[in-house]
C-alpha positions in Angstrom: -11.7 22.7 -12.6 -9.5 22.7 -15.3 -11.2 20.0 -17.1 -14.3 22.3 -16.2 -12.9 24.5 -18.9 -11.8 22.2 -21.4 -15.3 21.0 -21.6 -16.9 24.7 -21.7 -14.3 25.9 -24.4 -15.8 27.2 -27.6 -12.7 28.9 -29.7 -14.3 32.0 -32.2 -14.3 31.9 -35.9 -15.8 35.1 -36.3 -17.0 38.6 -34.8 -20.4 37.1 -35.1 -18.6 33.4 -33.0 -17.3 36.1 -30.3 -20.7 37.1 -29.4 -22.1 34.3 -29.2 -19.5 32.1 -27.5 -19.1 35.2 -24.8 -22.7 34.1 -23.9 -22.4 30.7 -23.9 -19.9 30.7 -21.6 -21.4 33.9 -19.6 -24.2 31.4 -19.2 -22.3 28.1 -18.3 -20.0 30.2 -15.7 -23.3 31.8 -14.1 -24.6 28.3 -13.2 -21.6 26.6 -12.0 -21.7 29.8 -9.5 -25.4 29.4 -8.8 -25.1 25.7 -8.3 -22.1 25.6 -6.3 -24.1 28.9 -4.3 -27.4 26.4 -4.1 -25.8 23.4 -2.6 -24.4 25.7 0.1 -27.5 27.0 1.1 -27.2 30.6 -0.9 -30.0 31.2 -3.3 -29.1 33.9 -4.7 -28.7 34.9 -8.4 -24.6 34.7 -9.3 -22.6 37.2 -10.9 -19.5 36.5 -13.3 -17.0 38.2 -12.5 -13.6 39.8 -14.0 -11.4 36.8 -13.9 -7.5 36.6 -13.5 -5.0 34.2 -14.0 -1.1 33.4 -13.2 0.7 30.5 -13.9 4.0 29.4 -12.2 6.3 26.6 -13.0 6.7 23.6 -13.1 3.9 20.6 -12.7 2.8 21.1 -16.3 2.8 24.4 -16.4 3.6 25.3 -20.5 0.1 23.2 -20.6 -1.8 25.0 -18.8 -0.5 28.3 -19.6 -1.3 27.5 -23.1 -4.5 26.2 -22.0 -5.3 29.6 -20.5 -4.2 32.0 -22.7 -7.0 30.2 -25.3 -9.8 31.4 -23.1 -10.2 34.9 -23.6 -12.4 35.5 -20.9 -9.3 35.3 -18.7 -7.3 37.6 -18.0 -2.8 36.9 -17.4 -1.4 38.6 -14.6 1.7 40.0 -15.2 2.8 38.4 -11.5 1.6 36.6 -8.2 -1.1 38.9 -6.2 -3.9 37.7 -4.0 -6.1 39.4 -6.6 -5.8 36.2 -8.7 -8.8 34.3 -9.4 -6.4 31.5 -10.6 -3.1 30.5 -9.0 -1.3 27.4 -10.7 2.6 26.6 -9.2 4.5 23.7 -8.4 4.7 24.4 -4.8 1.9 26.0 -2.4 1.8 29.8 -2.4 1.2 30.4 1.4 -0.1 34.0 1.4 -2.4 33.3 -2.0 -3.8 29.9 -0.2 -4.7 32.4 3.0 -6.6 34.3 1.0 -9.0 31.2 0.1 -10.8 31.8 3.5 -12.6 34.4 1.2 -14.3 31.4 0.1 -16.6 31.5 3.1 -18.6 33.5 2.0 -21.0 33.4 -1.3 -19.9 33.4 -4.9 -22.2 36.5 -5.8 -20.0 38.4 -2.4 -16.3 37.2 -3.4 -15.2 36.3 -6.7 -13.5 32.7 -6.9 -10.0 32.1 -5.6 -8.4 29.0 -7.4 -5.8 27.0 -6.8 -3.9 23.7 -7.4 -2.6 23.7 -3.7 -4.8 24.1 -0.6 -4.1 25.0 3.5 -3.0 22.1 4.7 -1.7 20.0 1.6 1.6 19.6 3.3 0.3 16.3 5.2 -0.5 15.0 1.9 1.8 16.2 -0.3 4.8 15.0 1.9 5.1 11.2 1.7 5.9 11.4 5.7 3.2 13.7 6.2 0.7 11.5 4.4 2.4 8.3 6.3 1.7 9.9 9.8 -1.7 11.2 8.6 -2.8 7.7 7.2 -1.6 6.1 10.7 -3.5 8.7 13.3 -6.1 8.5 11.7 -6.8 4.2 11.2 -5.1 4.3 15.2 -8.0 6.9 15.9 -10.4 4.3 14.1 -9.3 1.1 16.1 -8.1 -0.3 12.4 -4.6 -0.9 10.7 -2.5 0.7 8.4 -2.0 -2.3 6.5 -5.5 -2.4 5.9 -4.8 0.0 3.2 -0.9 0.1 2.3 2.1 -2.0 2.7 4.5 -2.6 5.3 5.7 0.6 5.9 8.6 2.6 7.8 9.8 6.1 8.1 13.4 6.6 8.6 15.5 9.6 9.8 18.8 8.2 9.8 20.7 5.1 10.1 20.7 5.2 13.9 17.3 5.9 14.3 15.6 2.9 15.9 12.9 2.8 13.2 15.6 2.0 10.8 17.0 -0.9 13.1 13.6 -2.1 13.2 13.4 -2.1 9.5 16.7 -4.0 9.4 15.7 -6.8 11.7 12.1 -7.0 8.8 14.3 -7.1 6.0 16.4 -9.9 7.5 13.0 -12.1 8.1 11.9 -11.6 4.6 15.4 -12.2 3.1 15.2 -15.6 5.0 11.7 -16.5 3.8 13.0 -16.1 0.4 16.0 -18.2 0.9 13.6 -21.1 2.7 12.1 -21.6 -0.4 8.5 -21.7 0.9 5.4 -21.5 -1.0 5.3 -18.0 -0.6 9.1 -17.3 -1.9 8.8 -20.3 -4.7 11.0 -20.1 -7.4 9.5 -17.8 -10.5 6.3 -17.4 -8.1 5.0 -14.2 -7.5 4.2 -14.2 -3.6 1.0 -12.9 -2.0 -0.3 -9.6 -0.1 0.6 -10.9 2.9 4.3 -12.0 2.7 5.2 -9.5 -0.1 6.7 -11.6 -2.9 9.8 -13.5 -3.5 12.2 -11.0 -4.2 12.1 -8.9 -1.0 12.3 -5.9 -3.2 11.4 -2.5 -1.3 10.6 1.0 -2.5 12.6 4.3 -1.4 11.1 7.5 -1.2 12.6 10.7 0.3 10.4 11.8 3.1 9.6 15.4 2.4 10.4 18.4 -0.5 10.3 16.3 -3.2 7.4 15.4 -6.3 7.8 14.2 -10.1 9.6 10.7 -8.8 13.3 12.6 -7.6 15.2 10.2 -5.8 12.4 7.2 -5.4 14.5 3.4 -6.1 13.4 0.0 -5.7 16.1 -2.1 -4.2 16.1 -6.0 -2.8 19.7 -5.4 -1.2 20.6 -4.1 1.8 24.1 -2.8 1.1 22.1 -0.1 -1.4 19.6 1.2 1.1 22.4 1.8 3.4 24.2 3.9 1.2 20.8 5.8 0.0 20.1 6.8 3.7 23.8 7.5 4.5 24.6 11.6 4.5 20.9 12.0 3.5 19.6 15.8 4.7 15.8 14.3 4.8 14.3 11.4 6.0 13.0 8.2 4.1 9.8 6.2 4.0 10.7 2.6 3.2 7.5 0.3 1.6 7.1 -2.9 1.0 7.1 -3.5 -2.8 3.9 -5.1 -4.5 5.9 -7.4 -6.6 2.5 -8.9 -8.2 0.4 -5.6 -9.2 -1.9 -5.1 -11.4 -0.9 -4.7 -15.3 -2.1 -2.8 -18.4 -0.7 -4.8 -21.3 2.5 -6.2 -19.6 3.6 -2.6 -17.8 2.8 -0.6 -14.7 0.4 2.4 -14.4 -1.1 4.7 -12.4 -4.9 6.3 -12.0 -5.6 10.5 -12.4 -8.7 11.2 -11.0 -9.6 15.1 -10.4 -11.8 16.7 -8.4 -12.9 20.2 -7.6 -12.8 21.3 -3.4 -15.0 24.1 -2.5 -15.7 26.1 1.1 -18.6 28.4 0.3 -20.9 29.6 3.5 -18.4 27.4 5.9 -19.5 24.4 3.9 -16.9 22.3 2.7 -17.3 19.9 -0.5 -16.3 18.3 -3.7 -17.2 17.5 -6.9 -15.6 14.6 -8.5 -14.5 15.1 -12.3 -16.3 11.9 -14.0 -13.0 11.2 -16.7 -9.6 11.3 -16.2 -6.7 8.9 -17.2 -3.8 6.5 -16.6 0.3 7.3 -16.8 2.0 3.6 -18.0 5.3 3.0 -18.3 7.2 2.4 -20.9 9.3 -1.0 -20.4 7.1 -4.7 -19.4 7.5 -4.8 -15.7 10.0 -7.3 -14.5 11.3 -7.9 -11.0 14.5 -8.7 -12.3 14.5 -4.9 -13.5 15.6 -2.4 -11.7 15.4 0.6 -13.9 12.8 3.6 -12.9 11.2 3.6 -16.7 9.9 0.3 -15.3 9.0 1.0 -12.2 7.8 4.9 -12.1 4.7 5.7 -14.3 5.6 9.4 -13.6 5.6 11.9 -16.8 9.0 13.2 -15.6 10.7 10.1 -15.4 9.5 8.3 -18.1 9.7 11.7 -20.4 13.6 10.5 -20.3 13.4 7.8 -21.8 13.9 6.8 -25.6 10.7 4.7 -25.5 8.5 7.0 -23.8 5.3 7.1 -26.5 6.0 4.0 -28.2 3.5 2.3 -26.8 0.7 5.2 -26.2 0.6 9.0 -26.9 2.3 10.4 -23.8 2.2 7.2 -22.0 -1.4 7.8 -21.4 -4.6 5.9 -21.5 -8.3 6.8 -21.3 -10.6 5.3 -18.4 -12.7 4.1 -21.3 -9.7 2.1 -22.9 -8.8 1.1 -19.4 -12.3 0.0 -18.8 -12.1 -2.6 -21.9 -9.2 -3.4 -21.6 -9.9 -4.8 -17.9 -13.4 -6.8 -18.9 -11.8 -8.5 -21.8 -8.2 -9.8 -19.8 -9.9 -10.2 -16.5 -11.0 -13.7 -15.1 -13.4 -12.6 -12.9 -16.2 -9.4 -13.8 -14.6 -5.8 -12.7 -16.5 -2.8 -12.9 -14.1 -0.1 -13.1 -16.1 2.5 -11.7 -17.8 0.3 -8.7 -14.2 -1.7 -8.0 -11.4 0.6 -8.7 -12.5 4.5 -9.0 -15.0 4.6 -6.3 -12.6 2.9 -3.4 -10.3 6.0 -4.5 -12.8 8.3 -3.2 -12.9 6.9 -0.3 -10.6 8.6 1.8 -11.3 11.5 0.4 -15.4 11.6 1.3 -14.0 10.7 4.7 -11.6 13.8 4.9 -14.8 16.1 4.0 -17.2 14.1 6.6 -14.7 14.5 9.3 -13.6 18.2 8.5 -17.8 19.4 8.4 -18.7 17.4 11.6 -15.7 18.7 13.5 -15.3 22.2 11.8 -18.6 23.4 10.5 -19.0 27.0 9.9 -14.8 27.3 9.8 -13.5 29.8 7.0 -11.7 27.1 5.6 -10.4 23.3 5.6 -7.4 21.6 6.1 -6.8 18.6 3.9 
């Protein structure tokens, strides 16, 4: 929604600018409302209403703020209330996010409530969470996990018989490597199925955690022992793609947004058509360890004396992606068709399951 009101934005120049900006957006406001009302099955005319705002820390936060603050048809609370229309923090604001069951009901009936968190987001938000989500649900489906992710293993401790499991894996793949197969050749670059031929695995602390804290790529066992030694939380332990896909020699990731609305007990979401890609700022080597290389987060690579050397922020357009991707690749890639519409995927099935098993609910869980 955000991006909502970066494209609406309209700054004044002059008394006469005010007047006629207030309408514009007055007008644009008033139909996301009615449309938003009409796809949920309420016809009626939509009223703008008195809007506030509060902005937390962290995740971004002097942006948006500063983002806000431009649009002066929002108004900053002085603190958190459930009166806010707009609720942006790092970590989920129970009591605010249990006021969304307003939400239920029409636009015109209960102003907006907005928020970057939603009921529920814990299964999602925390890596174990999302782990034990992803497996229920392909178990529940007759499919596998590693259908869709790598090898994977969550880890409470080193006596936890998970972890010996993952011990006994490591062992096999070490030996592969030494073996020499095709697979583990020398300077080759493995395959999806046998992981590469470096055995190198990816840490990540199992809950509390965001912005890339305490996430390592290791290939020896003597340092994953010592990272889940005297540990408070548990681990997930992945596979490592060792052969992924590159822009320009370094890793990234994909931002996508979208916008999740229950209005009449119907649950939806509109997909934001742009967004962008977070690259690193060091070529990607398996022979290097460091996270600049590895972690295409803002926080980590924000450290780093090369961060923005190679793009503003370490940030790329979908449109530069897009070219970029038809003129290196060997075989024809549509961005959209191959890449951004598999990423909604899960999420159309989220909202498919949540409206044929919860319809007329006050609100989802995600």
């Amino acid at each position: 929604l955000f991006f909502f009101f970066l494209m609406i934005r309209r700054p004044p120049r002059s008394t006469h600018c005010i007047s006629s900006a207030a309408s514009d957006v007055y007008k644009r406001q008033r139909l996301l409302y009615s449309t938003i009302n009409k796809e949920n099955e309420y016809t009626n005319e939509a009223t703008l209403p008195a809007l506030k705002y509060f902005v937390g820390g962290g995740n971004n936060s002097p942006l948006v703020k500063g983002l806000m603050r431009d649009r002066w048809w929002w108004g900053q609370a002085e603190e958190f209330g459930p009166a806010n229309n707009f609720l942006w923090t790092q970590w989920i604001r129970t009591q605010y996010v249990a006021t969304l069951s307003t939400l239920a009901k029409p636009v015109k009936e209960s102003p907006p409530r907005i928020s970057n968190h939603m009921e529920g987001n814990v299964y999602i938000g925390f890596k174990k969470c999302m782990y034990k989500s992803l497996s229920l649900y392909y178990s529940l489906i007759g499919k596998d996990t590693a259908d869709s992710i790598p090898l994977t293993f969550h880890i409470r401790g080193r006596e936890d018989e998970e972890y010996k499991k993952f011990k006994k894996t490591f062992s096999e793949y070490e030996a592969m490597a030494r073996e020499g197969s095709e697979e583990y050749s020398e300077g080759g670059s493995g395959d999806e199925s046998t992981g590469g031929c470096n055995n190198m695995w990816i840490l990540k602390p199992g809950e509390n955690t965001n912005r890339g804290d305490g996430i390592k790529v290791v290939n020896e066992m003597s340092k994953i022992d010592q990272y889940i030694s005297g540990r408070s939380h548990t681990y997930i332990i992945q596979k490592y793609i060792e052969n992924p896909l590159l822009f320009k020699n370094r890793k990234f990731d994909i931002r996508c947004f979208a916008l999740f609305t229950s209005v009449n007990g119907y649950f939806k979401a509109y997909y934001y058509q742009d967004g962008y890609l977070r690259t690193s700022s060091k070529d990607y080597s398996v022979d290097d360890f460091s996270r600049s290389v590895h972690l295409t987060n803002e926080a980590v690579q924000i450290r780093y004396e090369d961060f923005g050397k190679h793009e503003a922020g370490n940030k790329i357009s979908y449109s530069e992606f897009r070219r970029y991707i038809e003129e290196k690749s060997k075989k024809k890639v549509d961005f959209e068709r191959d890449i951004l519409n598999k990423m909604k995927v899960p999420q159309n099935l989220t909202i498919e399951r949540h409206n044929r098993h919860n319809k007329g609910s006050v609100y989802a869980n995600c």
